[in-house]
N, C-alpha and C positions, 0 to 999 in steps of 0.2 A: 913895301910888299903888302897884298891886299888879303887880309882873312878871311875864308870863307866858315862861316857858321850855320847850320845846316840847322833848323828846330822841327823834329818829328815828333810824329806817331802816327802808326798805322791806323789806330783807332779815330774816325770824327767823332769830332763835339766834346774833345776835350778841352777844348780854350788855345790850342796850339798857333792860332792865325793870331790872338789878342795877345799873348804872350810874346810871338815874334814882332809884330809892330812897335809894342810896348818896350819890347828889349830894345829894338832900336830906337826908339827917342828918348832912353835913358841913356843911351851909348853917346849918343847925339848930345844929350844935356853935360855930358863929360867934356865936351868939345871935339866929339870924335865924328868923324867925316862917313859917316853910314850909308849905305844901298839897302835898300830892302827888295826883293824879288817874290813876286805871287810865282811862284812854279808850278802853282795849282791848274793844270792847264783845261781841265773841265770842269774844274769848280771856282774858277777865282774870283775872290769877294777882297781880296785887300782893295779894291780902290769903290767898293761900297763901304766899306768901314772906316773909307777917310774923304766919304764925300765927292768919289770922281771915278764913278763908274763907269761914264763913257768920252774917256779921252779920246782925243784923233789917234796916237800912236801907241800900241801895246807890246808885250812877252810874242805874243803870236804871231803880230806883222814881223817881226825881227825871227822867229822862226821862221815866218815863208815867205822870207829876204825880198818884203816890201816896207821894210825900213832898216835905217842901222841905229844900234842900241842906244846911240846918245839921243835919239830922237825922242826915245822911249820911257826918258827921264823925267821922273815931276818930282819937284818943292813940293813939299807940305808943311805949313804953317810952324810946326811943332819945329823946324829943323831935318827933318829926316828928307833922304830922294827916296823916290820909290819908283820899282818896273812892275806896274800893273798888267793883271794879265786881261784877255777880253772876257764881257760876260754874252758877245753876240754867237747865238747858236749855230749860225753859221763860219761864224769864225773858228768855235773850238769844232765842230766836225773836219775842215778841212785844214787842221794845223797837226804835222806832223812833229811827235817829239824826240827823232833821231839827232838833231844838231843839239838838242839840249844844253851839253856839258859846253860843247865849244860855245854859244851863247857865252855862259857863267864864264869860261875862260875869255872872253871879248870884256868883260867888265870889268876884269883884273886890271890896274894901274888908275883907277878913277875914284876911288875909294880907300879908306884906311880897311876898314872892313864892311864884306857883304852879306845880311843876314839873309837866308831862303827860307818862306815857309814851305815846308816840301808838305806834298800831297800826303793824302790818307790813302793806306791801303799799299798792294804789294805789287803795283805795276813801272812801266819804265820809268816813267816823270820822277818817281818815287827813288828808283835804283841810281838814278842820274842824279840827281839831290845828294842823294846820300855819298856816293860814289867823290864827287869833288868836295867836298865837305872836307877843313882842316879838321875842324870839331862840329860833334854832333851833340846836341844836346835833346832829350826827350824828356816830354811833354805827358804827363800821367794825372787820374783824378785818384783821390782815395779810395778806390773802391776797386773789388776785385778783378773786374770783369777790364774796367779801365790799366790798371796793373800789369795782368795778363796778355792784356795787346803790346803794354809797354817793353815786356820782355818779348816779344817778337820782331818791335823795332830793334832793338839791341842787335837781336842775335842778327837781323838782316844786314845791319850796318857792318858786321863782323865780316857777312860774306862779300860787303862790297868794297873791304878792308880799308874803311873808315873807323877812328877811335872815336866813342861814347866817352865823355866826361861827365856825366853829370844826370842826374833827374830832376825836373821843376816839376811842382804839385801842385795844380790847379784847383780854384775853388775848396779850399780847404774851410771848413765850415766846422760848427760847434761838435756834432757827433760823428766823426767820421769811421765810415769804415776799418777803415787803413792807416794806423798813425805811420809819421816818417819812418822810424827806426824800422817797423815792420815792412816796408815799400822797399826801404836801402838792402835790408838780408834777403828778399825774395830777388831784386832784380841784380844784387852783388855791387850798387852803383854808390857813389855820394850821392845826397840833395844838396844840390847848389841854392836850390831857393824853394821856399813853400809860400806861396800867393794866395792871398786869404779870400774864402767870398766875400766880394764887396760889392754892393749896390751902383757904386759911382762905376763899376766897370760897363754891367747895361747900360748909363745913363750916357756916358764917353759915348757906346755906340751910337745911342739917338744923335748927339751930338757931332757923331762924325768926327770923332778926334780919339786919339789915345787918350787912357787915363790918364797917363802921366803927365799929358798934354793941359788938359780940361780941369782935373780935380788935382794938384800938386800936393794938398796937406791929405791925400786919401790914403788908406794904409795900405792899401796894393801898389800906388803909386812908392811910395815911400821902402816896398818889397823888389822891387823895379828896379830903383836905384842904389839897391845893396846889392843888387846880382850886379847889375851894370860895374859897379865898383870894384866888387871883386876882380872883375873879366880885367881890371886895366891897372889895379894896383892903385887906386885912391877912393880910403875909405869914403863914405856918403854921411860923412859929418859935416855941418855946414860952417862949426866952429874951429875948423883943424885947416890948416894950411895945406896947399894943395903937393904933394909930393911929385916929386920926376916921372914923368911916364914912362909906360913900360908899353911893349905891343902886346893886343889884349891877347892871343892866343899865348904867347913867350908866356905870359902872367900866367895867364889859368893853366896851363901844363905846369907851372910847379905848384901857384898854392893848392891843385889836384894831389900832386907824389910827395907835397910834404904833409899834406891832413891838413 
């Protein structure tokens, strides 16, 4: 059965695109069988951030059924597939995103699980994302303003009666705003993971690869694979024997309701 994992915020330039590619090639480094999807349908940059911004087949030609979605698949070095969306301007003006969901449902049985970066902001692409999403995970920086859009993702996810598990804090840096404990009682959520600023994350991007990919001993990388970890039920000890898997959503719904 394929998971769908949804990573928002209605806020840009929280790190929500680095975050979900990132998830996925720690998911990937577990030996788990990932999808990543740009659902960004006017702004998609995952296949500039991994080097292949103008493939022959995208998200959109599969939206205006001048391809079918396997076509739409790329290898990335790292392990991960990925359904990049276009970044030709003519492409996103005349791609409608009414088939959306049924799309994400065509991908179902090809994957263990499918990570979506869902757009910024409060339109359909956005509602559609959230909407199929087994779990939603949101994407927040320390600081108020980033916060406060946080809990507006929530509450949308609520109306498009999707569960929120969790908050990831991005760029978490020496003075922050906002510590954890005070992000967890404003938005009522866990923090699944807090992603530290780290250099090697810009330098990933020049490089065209995830961190986890590019700098493996980097501490964001190393934050990556303890989220990863959690999601599947084996800790990211390299010294510990690998335990039975679990399916990552089964896992994280409870080590969510047991704390």
């Amino acid at each position: 059965m394929t998971s769908f994992i949804t990573i928002a915020s209605c806020k840009g330039g929280v790190g929500k695109t680095t975050v979900a590619i990132n998830l996925a090639n720690a998911l990937a480094d577990f030996g788990r069988d990932v999808i990543l999807v740009d659902a960004s349908l006017k702004t998609a940059d995952i296949g500039l951030y991994l080097g292949a911004p103008l493939v022959e087949k995208t998200l959109h030609d599969v939206l205006n059924k001048e391809a079918d979605i396997r076509d739409a698949v790329y290898s990335h070095p790292s392990g991960i597939k990925v359904i990049p969306g276009a970044i030709s301007m003519d492409k996103v003006e005349s791609t409608c995103s009414d088939s959306l969901e049924d799309v994400f449902l065509g991908i179902a049985g090809y994957s263990e699980a499918v990570i979506i970066d869902c757009p910024a902001g409060f339109g359909e692409e956005t509602k559609a994302a959230l909407r199929i999403a087994d779990e939603v995970i949101v994407v927040t920086q320390p600081d108020l303003p980033s916060a406060t859009d946080a809990l507006k993702t929530i509450r949308l996810a609520a109306k498009m009666g999707s569960e929120v598990v969790g908050v990831i804090i991005n760029r978490y840096g020496e003075d922050p705003e906002l510590l954890p404990a005070n992000i967890s009682r404003l938005l009522d959520q866990k923090i699944l993971g807090v992603i530290p600023e780290d250099p090697e994350i810009l330098n990933s991007v020049k490089l065209k690869h995830p961190v986890v990919y590019s700098s493996p001993e980097a501490a964001s990388t190393a934050e990556f694979k303890r989220l990863a970890g959690i999601m599947i039920g084996e800790p990211y000890l390299d010294n510990l024997p690998k335990k039975e898997s679990r399916n990552i959503i089964t896992f994280l719904k409870s080590k969510l309701k047991n704390g």
